[in-house]
N, C-alpha and C positions, 0 to 999 in steps of 0.2 A: 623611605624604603617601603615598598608595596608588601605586602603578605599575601602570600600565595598560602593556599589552601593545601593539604597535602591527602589522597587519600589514601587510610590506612587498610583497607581490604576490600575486595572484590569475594562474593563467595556467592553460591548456586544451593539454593536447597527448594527441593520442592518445585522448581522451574520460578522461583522467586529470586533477582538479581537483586540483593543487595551491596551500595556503595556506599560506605561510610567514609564522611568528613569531618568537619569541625561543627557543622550547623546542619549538614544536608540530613533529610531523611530519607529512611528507606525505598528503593526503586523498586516496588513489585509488579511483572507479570500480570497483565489482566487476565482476568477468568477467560476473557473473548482469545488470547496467547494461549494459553494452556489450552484450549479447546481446539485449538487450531492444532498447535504441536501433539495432542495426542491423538488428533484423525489423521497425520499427517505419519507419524508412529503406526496406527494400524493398519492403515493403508499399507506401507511397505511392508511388512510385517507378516500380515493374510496373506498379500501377493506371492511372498517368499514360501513360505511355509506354508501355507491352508491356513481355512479358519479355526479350527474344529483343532488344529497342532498348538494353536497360540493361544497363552494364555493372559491375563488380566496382569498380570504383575511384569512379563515381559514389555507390553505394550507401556505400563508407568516408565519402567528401567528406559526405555529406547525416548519415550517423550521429555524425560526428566523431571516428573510429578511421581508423586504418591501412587498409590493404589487406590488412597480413600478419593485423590482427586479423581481418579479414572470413573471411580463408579459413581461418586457425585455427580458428576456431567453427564452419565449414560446408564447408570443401573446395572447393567452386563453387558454380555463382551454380543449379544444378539442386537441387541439398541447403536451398541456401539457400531457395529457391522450396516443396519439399516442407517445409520446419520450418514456415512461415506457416501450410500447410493444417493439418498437425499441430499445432499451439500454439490452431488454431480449432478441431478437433476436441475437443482433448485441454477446451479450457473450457467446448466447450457439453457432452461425455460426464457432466462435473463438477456444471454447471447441472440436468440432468436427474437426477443423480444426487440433487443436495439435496430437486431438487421432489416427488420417489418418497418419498425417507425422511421428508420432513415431511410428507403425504400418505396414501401407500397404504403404509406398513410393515407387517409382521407384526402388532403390536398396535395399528393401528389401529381403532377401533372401527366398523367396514363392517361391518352383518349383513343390509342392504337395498339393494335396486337403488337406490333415492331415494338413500342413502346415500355409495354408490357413484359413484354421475355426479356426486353434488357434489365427491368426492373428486378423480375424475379431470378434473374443470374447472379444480378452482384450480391440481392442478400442471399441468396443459397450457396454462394462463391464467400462467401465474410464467413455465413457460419461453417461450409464444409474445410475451409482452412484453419480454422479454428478447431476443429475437431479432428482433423489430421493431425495436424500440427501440434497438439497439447499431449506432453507425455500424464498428465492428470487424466485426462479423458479415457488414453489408450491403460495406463493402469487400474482404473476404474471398469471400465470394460472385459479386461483380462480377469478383475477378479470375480467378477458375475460368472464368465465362463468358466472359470475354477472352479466357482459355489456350485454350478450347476452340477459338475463332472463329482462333486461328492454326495450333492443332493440331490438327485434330479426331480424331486418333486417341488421343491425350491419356486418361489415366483417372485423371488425378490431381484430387483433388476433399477436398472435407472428409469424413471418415469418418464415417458414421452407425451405423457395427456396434456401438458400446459404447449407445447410446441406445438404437434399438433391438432391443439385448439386454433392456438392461435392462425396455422397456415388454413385452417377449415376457414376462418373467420374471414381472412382474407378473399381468400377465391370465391366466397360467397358473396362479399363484397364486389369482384369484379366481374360477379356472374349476374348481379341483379345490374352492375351498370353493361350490359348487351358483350364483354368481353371474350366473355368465358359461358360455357352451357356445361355446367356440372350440376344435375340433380342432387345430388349426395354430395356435399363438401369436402365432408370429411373422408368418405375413400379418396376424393380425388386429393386429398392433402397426402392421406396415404402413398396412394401412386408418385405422389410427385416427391415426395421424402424417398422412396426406393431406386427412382429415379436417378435422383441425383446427391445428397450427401451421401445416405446410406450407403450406396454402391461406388461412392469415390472414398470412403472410411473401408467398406470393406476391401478393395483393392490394395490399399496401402494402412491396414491395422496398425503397422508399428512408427511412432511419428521422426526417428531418426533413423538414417536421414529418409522425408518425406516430401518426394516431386510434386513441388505445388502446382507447378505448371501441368502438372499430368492431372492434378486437381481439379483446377479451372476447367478444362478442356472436360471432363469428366462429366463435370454437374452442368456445363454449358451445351455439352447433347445432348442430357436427359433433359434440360427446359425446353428443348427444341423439340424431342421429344413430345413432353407435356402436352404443350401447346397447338401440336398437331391434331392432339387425342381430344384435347377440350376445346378446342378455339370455336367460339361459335358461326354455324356452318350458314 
């Protein structure tokens, strides 16, 4: 006759699952879980309410951690508020990073303008549907412009310095191989960000439901666009 194990409880404290068996030990939560579930808690939270209305203990109660874990991970509910913007940054810097390397890298095969805009469609086409499409992004966004509407002197925002860098990096890249005639990279990363995600995100802020196809089409005549404006003459 086999022996089955039987377990005697399940219970929740502190965002810690413990299941107790005969031999098993404790199941906890990693710190990396609880950190997640309480940026994931403030996030809705601020959105809902404002910042400045929500407090530290509401935020534990909604993540299902402590209070001591909240301020362990963040200090205060201001740290807590800048990690949301940063953890948005830090994923779309990441998105735009893959869409460049699978795209315009070094060995890419670009030796023609044609060539070129198709390149720079599909990853500005990866990452602007990615940023339509993610209700993380449009609720991140939404609550910059809430912080702003209580704070207006406020500069905290999602960072776009590492994106574009990265797009300055690139057009420079295909300005020194005769492609592109951009003095200043980085406006022309500018322009080319306003272009086309920017202005296919603000089009359609809210990602459900979000006409991808109106997407494509969006950021695929701002690179045509672009590439009029820069193409070397």
């Amino acid at each position: 006759m086999r022996h089955a194990s039987c377990v005697m409880r399940v219970r929740q404290e502190d965002g810690e699952l413990m299941s107790v068996t005969g031999t098993q030990k404790p199941v906890r939560a990693s710190s990396g879980q609880k950190r997640s579930a309480i940026l994931g808690a403030a996030r809705e939270l601020f959105l809902q309410h404002g910042v400045d209305r929500v407090n530290m203990d509401t935020v534990a109660a909604q993540a299902g951690v402590s209070k001591a874990t909240v301020y362990s991970h963040f200090g205060d509910k201001r740290r807590l508020f800048l990690a949301i913007l940063q953890g948005a940054s830090e994923s779309l810097a990441a998105s735009v990073s893959r869409a460049l390397e699978r795209y315009l890298a070094d060995d890419a095969e670009i030796a023609t303008l044609a060539e070129l805009e198709a390149a720079l469609t599909a990853a500005a086409i990866e990452i602007g549907t990615t940023m339509v499409g993610s209700a993380d992004y449009a609720a991140v966004f939404a609550l910059v412009a809430q912080h702003r509407q209580e704070e207006p002197e406020s500069d905290a925002d999602v960072s776009m310095a590492k994106p574009e860098g990265a797009f300055a990096e690139r057009i420079a890249h295909f300005t020194a191989q005769g492609l592109l005639d951009a003095d200043d990279a980085a406006l022309a990363a500018d322009h080319f960000a306003a272009l086309t995600m920017l202005r296919a995100y603000n089009h359609q802020p809210t990602p459900s439901p979000a006409d991808l196809d109106r997407v494509r089409e969006t950021i695929a005549d701002g690179v045509h666009v672009f590439i009029r404006a820069y193409a070397t003459r």
